[in-house]
N, C-alpha and C positions, 0 to 999 in steps of 0.2 A: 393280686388281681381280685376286685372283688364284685360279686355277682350283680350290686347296685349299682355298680358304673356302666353297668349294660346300655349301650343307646337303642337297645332292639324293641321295635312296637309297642315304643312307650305313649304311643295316642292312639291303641284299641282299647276297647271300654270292657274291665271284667266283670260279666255281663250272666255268666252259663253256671254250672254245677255238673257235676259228671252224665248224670244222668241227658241232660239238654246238648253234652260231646258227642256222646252214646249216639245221641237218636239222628247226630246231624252225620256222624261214621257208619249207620247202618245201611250204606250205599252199599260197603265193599263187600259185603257178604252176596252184592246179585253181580258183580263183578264177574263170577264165573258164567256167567251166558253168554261172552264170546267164544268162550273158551270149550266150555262144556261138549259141543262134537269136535272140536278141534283136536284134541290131546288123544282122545281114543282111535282117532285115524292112526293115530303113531305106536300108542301103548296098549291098546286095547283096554282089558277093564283094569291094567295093571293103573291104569288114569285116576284110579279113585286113593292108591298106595300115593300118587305125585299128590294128590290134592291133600292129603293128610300129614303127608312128610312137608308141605309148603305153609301150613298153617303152622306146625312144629315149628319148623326155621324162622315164622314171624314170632313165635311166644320168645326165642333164642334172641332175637335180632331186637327185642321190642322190650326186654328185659335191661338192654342196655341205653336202648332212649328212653326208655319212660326213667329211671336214673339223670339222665343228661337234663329231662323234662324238668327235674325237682330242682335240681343242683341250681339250673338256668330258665328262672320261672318268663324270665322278661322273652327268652326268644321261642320263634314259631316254628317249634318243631324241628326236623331234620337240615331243613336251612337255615334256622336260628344256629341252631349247635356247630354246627360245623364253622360255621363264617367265624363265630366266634372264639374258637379254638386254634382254628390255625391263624388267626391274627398274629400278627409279630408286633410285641412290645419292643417300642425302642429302636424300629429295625432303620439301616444305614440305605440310603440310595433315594431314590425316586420312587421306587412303588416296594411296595410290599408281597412278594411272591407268596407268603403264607393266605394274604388275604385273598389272592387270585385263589387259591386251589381251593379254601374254602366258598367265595360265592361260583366257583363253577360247579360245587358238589350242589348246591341251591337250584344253580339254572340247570342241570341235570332233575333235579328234583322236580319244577312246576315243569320243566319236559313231559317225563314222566304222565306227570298227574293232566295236565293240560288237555291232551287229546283223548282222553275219556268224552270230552263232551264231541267231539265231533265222532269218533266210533257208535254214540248211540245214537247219537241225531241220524245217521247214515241206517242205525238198525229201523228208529222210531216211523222212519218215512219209508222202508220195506214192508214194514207189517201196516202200516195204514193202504200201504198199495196192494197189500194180500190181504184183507178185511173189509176194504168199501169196496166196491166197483166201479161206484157211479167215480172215484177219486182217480182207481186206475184208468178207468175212459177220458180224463182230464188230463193227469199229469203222470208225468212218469219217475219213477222208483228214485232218481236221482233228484227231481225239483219238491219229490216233495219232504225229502233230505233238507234239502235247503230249505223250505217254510218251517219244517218242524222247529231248526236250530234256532233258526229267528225268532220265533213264536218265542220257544223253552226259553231263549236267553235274554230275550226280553222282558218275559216276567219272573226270571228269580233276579235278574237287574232290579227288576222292580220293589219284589219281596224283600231282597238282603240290603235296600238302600238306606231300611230304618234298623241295621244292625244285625246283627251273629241270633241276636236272641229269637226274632221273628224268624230266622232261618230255622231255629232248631222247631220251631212250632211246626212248620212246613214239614219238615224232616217226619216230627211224631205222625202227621197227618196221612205221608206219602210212606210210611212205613206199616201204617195198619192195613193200607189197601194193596200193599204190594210185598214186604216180608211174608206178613203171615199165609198169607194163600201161596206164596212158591212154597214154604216148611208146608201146606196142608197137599197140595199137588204131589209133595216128595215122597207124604207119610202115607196117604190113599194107595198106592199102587201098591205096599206091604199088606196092608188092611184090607183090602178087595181079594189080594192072591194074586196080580197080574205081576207081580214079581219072581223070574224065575233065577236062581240061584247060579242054576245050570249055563245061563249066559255069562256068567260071571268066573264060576270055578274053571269053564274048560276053553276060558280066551284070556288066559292074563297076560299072554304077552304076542305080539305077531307069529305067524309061525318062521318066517324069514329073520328071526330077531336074533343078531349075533352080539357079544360083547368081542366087538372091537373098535378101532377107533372112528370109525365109520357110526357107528352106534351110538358111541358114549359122548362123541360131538354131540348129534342130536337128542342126548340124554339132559345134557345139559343146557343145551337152546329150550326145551319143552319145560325144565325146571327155573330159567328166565325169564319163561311167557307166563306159567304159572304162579311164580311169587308176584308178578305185575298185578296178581289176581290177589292171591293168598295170604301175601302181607300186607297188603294194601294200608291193614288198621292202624297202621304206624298214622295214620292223618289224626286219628285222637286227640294225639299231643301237639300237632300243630296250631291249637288253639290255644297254649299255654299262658298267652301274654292274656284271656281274657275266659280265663275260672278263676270264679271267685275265690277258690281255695288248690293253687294249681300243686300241693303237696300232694293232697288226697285226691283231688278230681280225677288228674290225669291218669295214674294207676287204676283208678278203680274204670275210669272210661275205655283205658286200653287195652286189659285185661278180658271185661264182659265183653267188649268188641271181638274180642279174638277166641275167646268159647265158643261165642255164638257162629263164628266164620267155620271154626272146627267142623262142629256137628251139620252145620249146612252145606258146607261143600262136600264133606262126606257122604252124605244122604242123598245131596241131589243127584251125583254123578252115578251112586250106587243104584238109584231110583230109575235112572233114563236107562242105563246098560241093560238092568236087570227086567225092564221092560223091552225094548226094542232089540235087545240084543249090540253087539258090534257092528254087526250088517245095518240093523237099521237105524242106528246113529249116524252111520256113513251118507245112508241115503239122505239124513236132514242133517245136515254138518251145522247148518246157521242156526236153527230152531231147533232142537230133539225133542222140547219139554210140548210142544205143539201132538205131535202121534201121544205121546203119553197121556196130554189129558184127552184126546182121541179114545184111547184105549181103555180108560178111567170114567172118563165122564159120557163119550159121546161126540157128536157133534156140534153142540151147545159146549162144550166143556172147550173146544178148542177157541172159542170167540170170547168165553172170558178169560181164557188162558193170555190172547194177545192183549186184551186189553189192559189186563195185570202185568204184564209185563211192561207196556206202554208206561203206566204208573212206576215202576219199577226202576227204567230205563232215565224217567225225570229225577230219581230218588238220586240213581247212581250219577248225574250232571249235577245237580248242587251239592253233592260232597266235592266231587268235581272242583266245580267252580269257587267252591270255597278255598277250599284248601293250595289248588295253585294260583288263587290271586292273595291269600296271605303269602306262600313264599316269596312273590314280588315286592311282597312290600316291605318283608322284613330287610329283601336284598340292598332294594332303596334306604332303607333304615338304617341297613350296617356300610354304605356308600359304594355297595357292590354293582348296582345299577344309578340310571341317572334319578332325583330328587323327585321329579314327577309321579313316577311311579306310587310314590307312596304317600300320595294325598289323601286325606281322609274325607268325610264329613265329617258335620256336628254327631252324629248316629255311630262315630268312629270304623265306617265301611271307607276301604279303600278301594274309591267306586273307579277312579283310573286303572286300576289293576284289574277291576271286574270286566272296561269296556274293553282294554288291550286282551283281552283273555278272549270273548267273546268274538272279536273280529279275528283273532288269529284263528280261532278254531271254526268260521266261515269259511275262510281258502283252505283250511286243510278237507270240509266238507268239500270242496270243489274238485276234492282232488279224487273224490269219489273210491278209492279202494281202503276198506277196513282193514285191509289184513297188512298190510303197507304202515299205516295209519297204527294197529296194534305192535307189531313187531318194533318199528323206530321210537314207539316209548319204550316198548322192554328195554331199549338200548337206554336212554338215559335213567329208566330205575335203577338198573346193574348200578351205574356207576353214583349214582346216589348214595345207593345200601353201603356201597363199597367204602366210598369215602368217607362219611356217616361212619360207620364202623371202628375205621383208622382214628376217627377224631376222640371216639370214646376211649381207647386204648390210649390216645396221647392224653386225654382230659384225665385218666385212672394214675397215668404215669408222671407229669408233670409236675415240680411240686407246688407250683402257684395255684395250680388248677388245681391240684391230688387234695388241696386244701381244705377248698371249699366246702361249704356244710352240705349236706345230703340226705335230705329227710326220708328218701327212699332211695336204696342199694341194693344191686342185683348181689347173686348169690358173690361169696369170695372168689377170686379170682376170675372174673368175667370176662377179665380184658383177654386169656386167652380162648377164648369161645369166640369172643368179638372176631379176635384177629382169625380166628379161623372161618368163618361166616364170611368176613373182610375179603378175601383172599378165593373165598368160592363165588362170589362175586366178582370181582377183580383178581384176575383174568378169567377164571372158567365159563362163569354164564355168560359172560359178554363175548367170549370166544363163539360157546355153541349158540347164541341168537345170532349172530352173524353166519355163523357156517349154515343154521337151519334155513335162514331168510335166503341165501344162498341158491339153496336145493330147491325152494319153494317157489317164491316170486322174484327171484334176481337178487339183482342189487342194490333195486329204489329204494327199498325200505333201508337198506344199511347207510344209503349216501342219503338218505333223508335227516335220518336221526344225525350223523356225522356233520352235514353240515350245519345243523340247527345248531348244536352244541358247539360249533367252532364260532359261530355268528356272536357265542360270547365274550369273545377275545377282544373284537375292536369294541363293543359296548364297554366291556369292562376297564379301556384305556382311557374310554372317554369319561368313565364317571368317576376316575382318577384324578382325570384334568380339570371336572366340575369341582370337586372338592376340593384341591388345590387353589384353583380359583376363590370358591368360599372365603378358604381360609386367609388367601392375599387381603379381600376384601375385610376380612376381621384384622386381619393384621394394620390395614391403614386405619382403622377405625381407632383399635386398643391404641395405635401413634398418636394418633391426635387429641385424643382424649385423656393420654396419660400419660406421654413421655415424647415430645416431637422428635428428641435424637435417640430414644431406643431403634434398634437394628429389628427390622420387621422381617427379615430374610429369611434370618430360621426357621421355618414354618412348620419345622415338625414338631416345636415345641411348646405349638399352642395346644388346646384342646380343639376335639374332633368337630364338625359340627353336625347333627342327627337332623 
């Protein structure tokens, strides 16, 4: 099996260098602002140990894609790798179960990723209605939800329709106004003294906090919302089919991406506790970083605090948006989804997957609750990471695949790390973000995510039957053009078509 036969995103244009990866992934470091009062309601400041142990688990997890990245330059990241590893060569029947398992680890994936743009749209139209007045006397917290999304996705619609490469310019641009001032927000509160220690040292855990299984459910439901946050950087390598050198790029892009996630999620969470305390995290669960730069700057410091964030909040929807309308296309690519999906332009943007992206993530704004909206993606990361995972492990062990060159190699025997990471994933986080969502908001959020992910069942039959079709139609062609009594039946023994 060899890596050139890949039909995967072979019409994206490689276009970037690590650096132009970097700046288009530096979304997921602000990733943690949903999250950031959320976790401390549960764990108190032990929240900043989750956010440090969750960056850890993406260097573990991300050691073994960025591997998979090299081996398989042509596919787009986590959804490339997988669709094309559980492929079955040669397989007997009508469909291919290996191929289902692999593009539903895909549509798990732009799951995942997908609804980031609608959680921020939902935050971007709070804080414009806590920041104008004249806006809150107009409209209210929900419609201007909805103009925000419109607005945001209409013009990186517009920005990403001449290419990956103007996106990453975007990226450099919406990273200097909005990275660097959350790292200067996080580092001031140390620098001034408004950090007290003491919030820190004598709340690390609830005082009601038992280890039992009551607990350690929701230990692991809060380590499934967090990796949603933490390892995010894994989207680095979903641009592989388009660096110009995806040996070195990806590595060096997935790596600086995940230092940088380290130190920033450590610091900011340590920054907010160690300012407000537990108590007063609780009282701003949505916003925390808002009292801090209160506390820090004043009352001017809270008005560029939202406004930075705003900036911020658009950084975090064009990684967003990038990254789950390449997994669509690779899925189109690999015949996982129907052909449409993965049209390109002349600019090689596969601008159908951008608009189906944008309009799903319209009704899930409608649907008006974030934490719904957050939880039912943690549900299709889990099972991404999961299966992702499992694939590296059959890719290390196979030997068509165990083959293949490998310009970069996680440490020796990775695959048991993998399978272990695999398996904390599938079943345990996917147990506790169910049991958490549970306790919290019911069960919308669980039957949201469940049935989005099953919705891939009947797509996936039908772009079976597309390609089946395809291939009828090549088969009468290859007839008449080269053998009118060759038997066109076989159909599995033509070549695929991409």
């Amino acid at each position: 099996m060899s890596e050139n036969s890949l039909p995967l995103a072979n019409d994206l244009k490689r276009s970037i260098d690590w650096k132009q990866g970097l700046s288009i992934s530096l979304g997921v470091p602000l990733l943690i602002l949903p999250s950031l009062g959320y976790i401390p309601m549960y764990l108190s400041a032990a929240a900043i140990v989750v956010w440090g142990l969750s960056v850890i688990q993406g260097f573990m997890q991300n050691a073994a894609y960025a591997e998979m990245a090299t081996t398989f330059p042509k596919a787009s990241g986590l959804p490339g790798y997988a669709q094309h590893i559980f492929r079955t060569e040669n397989y007997k029947g009508k469909y291919d179960k290996g191929k289902l398992i692999g593009g539903f680890s895909a549509w798990s994936y732009w799951f995942a990723w997908n609804p980031v743009l609608a959680i921020f749209s939902i935050l971007v139209g709070g804080y414009l209605h806590g920041l104008f007045p004249v806006l809150a006397a107009t409209f209210t917290s929900y419609q201007l939800s909805l103009i925000s999304g419109l607005v945001i996705f209409t013009g990186l619609f517009v920005v990403n329709w001449f290419g990956l490469k103007d996106g990453a310019i975007l990226g450099y641009v919406l990273a200097a106004v909005s990275l660097l001032p959350l790292v200067i927000l996080s580092v001031a509160p140390f620098a001034t003294g408004h950090v007290d220690l003491a919030n820190i040292t004598s709340n690390w855990l609830p005082a009601d906090w038992a280890w039992d299984m009551h607990h350690i459910l929701i230990l692991f439901g809060i380590f499934a919302i967090a990796q949603w946050s933490a390892c995010g950087w894994e989207t680095a390598a979903i641009y592989g089919p388009e660096y110009k050198n995806p040996a070195k790029d990806v590595p060096k892009a997935l790596f600086a991406c995940g230092i940088i996630c380290f130190f920033s999620y450590v610091l900011v969470q340590t920054a907010v506790i160690g300012v407000l305390g537990v108590d007063g995290v609780a009282a701003e669960p949505i916003s925390p970083l808002i009292p801090v730069a209160q506390a820090v700057f004043g009352n001017a410091g809270s008005v560029i605090t939202i406004i930075m964030l705003i900036a911020a909040m658009v950084l975090i929807i064009q990684t967003a948006y990038l990254g789950s309308s390449r997994a669509m296309h690779s899925m189109s690519a690999e015949g996982n989804l129907p052909k449409v999906f993965g049209k390109t332009n002349r600019h090689g943007t596969p601008f159908i997957a951008l608009l189906v992206t944008a309009a799903f993530n319209m009704v899930l704004i409608s649907m008006g609750s974030m934490a719904a909206i957050l939880a039912a993606a943690a549900i299709g990361y889990t099972c991404a990471n999961g299966i992702s995972l499992f694939a590296y492990v059959k890719a290390v062990k196979h030997p068509n695949l165990a083959s293949l060159e490998r310009p970069f190699k996680a440490p020796r025997g990775w695959k048991h790390v993998a399978m272990l990471f695999g398996l904390f994933n599938l079943p345990l986080c996917l147990v506790g973000v169910v049991y958490l969502n549970s306790l919290e908001i019911g069960w919308t959020s669980t039957w949201l995510g469940f049935i989005v992910l099953a919705l891939y069942i009947p797509i996936w039959f039908y772009s079976q039957g597309e390609s089946r079709r395809s291939k009828r139609r090549r088969a009468s062609t290859y007839s008449s053009d080269h053998d009118p009594n060759s038997d066109a039946a076989d159909l599995d023994k033509l070549p695929t078509m991409t």
